[in-house]
Every structure is written in structure tokens, then in C-alpha cells.
Backbone as a printed PyTorch tensor [residue, N CA C, xyz], in Angstrom:
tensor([[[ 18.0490,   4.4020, -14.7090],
         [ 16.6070,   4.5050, -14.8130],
         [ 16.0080,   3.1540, -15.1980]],

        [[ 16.7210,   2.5160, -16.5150],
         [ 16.2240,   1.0790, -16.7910],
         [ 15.9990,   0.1030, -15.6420]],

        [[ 17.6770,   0.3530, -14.5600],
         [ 17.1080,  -0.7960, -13.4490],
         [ 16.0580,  -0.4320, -12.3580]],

        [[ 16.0480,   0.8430, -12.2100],
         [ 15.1260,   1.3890, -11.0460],
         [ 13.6400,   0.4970, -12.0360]],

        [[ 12.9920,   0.8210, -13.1570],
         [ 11.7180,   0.5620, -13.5140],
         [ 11.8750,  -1.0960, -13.8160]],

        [[ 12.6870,  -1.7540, -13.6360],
         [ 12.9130,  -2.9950, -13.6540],
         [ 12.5740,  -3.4180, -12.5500]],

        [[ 13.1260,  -3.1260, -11.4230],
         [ 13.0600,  -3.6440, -10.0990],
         [ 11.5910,  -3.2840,  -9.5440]],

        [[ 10.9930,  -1.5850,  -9.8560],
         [  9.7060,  -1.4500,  -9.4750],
         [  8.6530,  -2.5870, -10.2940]],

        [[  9.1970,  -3.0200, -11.5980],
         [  7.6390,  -3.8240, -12.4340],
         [  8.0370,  -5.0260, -11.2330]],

        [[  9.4770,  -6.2810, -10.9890],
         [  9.7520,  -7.2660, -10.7430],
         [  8.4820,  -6.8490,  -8.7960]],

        [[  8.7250,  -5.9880,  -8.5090],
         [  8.3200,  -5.7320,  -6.7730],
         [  6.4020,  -5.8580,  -7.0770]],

        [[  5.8510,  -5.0600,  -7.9800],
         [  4.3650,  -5.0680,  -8.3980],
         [  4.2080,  -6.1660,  -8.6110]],

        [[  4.8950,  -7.0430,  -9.6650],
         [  4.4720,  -8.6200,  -9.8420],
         [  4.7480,  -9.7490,  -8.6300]],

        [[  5.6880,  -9.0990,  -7.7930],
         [  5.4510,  -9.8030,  -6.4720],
         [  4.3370,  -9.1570,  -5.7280]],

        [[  3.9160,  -8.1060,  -5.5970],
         [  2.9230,  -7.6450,  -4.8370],
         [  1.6960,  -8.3630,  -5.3000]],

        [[  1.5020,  -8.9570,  -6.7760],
         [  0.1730,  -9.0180,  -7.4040],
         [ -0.4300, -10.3350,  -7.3120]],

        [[  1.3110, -11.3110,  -7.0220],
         [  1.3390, -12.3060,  -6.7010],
         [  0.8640, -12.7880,  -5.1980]],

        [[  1.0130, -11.8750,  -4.5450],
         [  1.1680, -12.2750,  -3.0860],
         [  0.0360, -11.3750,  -2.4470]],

        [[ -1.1300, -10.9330,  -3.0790],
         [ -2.1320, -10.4860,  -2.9960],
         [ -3.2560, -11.0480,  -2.4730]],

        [[ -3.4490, -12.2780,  -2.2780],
         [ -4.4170, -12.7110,  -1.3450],
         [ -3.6350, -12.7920,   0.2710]],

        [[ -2.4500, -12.7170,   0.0160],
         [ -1.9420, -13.2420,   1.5280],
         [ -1.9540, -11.4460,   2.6470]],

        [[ -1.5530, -10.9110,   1.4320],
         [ -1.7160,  -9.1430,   2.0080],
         [ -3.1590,  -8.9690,   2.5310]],

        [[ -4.3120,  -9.3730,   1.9100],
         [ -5.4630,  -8.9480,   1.7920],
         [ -5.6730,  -8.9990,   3.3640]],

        [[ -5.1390, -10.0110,   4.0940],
         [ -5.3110, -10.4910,   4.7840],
         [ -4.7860,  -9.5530,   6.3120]],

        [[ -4.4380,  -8.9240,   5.9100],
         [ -3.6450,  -7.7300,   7.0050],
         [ -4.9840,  -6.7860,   7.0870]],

        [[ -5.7310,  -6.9160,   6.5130],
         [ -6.9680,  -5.4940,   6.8830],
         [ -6.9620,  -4.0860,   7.0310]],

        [[ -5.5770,  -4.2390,   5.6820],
         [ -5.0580,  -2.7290,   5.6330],
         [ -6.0520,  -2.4890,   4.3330]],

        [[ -6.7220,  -1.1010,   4.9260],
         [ -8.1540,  -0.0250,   3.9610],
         [ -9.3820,  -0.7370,   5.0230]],

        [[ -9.0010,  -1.2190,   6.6880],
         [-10.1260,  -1.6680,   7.5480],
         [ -9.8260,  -1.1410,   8.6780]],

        [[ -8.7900,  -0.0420,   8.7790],
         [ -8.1240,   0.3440,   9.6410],
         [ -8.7190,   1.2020,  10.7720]],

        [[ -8.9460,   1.3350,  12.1670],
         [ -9.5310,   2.7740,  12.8500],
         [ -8.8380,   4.0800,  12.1070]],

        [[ -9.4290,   4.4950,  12.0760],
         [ -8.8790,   6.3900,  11.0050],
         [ -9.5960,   6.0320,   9.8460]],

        [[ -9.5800,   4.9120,   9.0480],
         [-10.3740,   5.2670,   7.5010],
         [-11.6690,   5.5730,   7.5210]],

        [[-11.8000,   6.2440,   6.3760],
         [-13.3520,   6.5840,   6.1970],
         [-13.4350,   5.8140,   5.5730]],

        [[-15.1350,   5.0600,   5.3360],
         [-15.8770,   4.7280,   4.4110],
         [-17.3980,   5.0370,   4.6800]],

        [[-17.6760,   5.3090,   3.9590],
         [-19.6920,   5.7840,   3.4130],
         [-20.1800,   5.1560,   2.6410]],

        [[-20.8830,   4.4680,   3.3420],
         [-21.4550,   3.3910,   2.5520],
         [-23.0900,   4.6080,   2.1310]],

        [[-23.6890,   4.5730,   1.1480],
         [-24.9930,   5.1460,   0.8680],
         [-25.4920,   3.7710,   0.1200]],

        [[-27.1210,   4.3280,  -0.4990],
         [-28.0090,   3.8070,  -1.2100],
         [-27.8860,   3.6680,  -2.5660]],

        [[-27.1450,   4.4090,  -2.9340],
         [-26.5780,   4.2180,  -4.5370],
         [-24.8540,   4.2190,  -4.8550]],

        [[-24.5000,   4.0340,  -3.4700],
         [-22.9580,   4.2750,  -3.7300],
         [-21.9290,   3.8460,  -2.5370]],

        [[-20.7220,   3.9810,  -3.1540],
         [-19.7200,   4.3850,  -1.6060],
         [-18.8750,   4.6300,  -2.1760]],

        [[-17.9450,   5.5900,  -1.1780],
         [-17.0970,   6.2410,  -0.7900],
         [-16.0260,   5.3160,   0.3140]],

        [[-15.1810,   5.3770,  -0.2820],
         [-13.7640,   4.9320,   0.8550],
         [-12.6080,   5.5680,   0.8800]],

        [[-11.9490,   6.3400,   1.6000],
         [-11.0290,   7.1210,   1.6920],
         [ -9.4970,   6.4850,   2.9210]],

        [[ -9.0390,   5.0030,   2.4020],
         [ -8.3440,   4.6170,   3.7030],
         [ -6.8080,   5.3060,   4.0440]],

        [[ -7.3360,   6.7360,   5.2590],
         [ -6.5880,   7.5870,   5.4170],
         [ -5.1630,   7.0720,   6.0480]],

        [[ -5.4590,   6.2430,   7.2390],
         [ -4.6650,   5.4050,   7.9690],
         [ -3.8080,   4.4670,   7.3090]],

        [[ -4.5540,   3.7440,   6.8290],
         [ -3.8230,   2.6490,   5.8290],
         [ -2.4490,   3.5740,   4.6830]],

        [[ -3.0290,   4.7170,   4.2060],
         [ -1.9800,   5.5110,   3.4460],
         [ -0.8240,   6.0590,   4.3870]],

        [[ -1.0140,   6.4420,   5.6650],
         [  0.2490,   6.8650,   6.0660],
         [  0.6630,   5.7750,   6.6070]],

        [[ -0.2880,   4.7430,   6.9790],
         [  0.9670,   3.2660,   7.7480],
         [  1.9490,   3.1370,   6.4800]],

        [[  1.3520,   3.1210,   4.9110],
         [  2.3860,   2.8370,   4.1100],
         [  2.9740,   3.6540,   3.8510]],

        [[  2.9220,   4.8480,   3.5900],
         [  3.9160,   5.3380,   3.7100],
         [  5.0170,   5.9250,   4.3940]],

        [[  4.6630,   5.7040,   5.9250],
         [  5.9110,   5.2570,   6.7550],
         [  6.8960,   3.7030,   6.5500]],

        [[  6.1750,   3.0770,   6.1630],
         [  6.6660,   1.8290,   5.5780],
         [  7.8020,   1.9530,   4.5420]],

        [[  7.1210,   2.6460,   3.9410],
         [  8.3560,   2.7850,   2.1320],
         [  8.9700,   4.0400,   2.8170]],

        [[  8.7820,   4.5410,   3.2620],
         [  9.7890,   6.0240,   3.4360],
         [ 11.2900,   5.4400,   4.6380]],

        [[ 10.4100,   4.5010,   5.3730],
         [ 11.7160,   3.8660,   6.5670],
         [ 12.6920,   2.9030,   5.1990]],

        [[ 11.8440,   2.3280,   4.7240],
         [ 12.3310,   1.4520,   3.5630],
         [ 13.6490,   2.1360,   2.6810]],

        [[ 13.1440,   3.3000,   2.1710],
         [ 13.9600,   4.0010,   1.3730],
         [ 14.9280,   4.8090,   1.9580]],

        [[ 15.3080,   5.0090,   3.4850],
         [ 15.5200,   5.7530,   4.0710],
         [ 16.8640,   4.8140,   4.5120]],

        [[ 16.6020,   3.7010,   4.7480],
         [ 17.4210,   2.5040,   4.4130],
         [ 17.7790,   2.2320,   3.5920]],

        [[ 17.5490,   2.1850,   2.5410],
         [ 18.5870,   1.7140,   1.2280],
         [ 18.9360,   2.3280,   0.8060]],

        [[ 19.1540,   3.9740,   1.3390],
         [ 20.0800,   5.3080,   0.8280],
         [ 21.1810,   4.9680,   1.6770]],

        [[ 21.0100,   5.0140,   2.8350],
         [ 22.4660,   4.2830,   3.9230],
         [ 23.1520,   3.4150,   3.3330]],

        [[ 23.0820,   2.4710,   2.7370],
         [ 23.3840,   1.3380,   1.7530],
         [ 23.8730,   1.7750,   0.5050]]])
């Protein structure tokens, strides 16, 4: 358990690090997401963007169980 939450903080601090270069993929700009923009508010729901990733981590993990 210690190394699993080790390796997830070490992967977030690379993600947090490497966060302008991601931004850059226009994933939550995707065709399928919602967003509502109103007069006092918005709403964004990026539906698409959630299952691209999580086909991403699920092929990911799906792979390093084979392993």
C-alpha cells in the first residue's frame, strides 16, 4: 500500500509539473463536452475528455497487470 501511494503522489507531482504542456492537448475542449456558459455562471461537464481518460488508464492498467 505504502508503494502504490508513493508512486500515485511521485505520478501527480509529475502531472502538476508538466501541466502547462498537457493544457495544451485541449482535453475538457473536446466534441461531446458540455459547457453552459450563462449570465451569472457556468457549467462544464467534459464528458468526452472523461472517457478518453479513462480508456487511457484502464489500457494502462490493463498493461501493467500482464507485467
Amino acid at each position: 500500500m505504502q508503494r502504490l501511494l508513493i508512486i500515485g503522489g511521485i505520478c501527480l507531482v509529475i502531472a502538476g509539473l508538466a501541466w502547462p504542456y498537457l493544457s495544451l492537448l485541449g482535453l475538457g475542449r473536446l466534441p461531446g463536452d458540455i459547457a453552459i456558459q450563462g449570465e451569472s455562471g457556468g457549467f462544464s461537464f467534459p464528458i468526452m475528455t472523461c472517457i478518453i481518460v479513462s480508456a487511457v488508464l484502464s489500457l494502462l492498467f490493463w498493461v501493467a497487470a500482464k507485467f
